[in-house]
N, C-alpha and C positions, 0 to 999 in steps of 0.2 A: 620662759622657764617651762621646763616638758611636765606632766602633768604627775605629784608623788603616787596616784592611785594607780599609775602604772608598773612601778616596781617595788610591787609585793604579788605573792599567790596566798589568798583566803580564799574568803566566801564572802558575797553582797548581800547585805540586809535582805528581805525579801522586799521589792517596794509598794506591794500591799499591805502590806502587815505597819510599813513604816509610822502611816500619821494616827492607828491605831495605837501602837507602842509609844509614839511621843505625847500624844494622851493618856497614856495609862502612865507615864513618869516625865512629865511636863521636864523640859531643857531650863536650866538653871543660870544659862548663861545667854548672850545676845543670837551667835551662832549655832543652832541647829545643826549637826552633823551626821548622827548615826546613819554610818554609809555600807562600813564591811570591819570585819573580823580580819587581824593578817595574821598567819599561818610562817610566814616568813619574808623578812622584808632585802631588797636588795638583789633576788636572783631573778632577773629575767627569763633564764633558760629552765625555771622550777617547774615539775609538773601540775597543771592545775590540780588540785585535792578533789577528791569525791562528794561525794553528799554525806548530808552528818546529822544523827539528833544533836539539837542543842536548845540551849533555855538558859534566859538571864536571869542569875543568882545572887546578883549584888550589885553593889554600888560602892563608885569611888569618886572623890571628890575632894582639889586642894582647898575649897573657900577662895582661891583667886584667878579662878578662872577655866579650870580644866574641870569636865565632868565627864563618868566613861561607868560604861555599864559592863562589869565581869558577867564571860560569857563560860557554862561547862559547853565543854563537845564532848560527845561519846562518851559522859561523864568522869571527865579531867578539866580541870579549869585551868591545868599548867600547860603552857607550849613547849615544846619539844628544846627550844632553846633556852629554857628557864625562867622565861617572863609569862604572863598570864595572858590569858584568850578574853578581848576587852571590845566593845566597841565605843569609842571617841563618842560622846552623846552630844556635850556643847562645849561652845570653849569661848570665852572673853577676850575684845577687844586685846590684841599684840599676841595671844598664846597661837598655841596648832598644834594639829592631832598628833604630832609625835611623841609629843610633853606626856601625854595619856602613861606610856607606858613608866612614864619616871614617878608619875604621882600613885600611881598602882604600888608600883614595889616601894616605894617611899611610905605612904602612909597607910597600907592597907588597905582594903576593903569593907564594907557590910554588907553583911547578908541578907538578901530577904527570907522573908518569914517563908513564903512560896514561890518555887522557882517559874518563871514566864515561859512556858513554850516559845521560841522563835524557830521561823522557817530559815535558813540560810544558802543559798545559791551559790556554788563553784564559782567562783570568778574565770572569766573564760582565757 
């Protein structure tokens, strides 16, 4: 099976920043994932995206397995396609990062109190 990280254009977590930020909101579930933000998923011939301020603003989370951290860019947290800008954080035994964006619009989010700078890299 070819790999899903290949067909979306976002941006890749920073991977410095990574096991700092899984520290500062410990992963809820078995699998650790915060990998990238998608921007759009499905076009391979998409133009990669530019650079972007962004900072994680909340939190989502079913209780059975899916946890994903909502991300603002260039402060909007909505994507252009009407789902929110998230990163998959961890996810339980049988789930995957795709589920993230059904439990987002399904059951909301929370806010943090302070939004988290993150660095985010174009996907190339």
């Amino acid at each position: 099976m070819a790999d899903p990280t290949y067909f979306y254009t976002g941006w890749l977590l920073d991977p410095g920043q990574r096991d700092a930020l899984l520290a500062r909101f410990p992963p809820r579930y078995a699998r650790a994932v915060a990998h990238h933000v998608t921007l759009k998923f499905g076009d391979r011939m998409a133009e990669a995206p530019g650079e972007v301020a962004a900072e994680i603003v909340g939190e989502a989370d079913d209780g059975a397995g899916v946890q994903a951290m909502v991300v603002r860019i260039d402060g909007a947290a909505a994507r252009p396609d009407g789902g929110t800008f998230h990163i998959t954080w961890s996810l339980g035994p049988g789930r995957e990062a795709k589920e993230s964006n059904d439990v987002v619009a399904a059951n909301g989010w929370v806010a943090f109190e302070t939004p988290v700078p993150v660095r985010l890299l174009p996907k190339p």
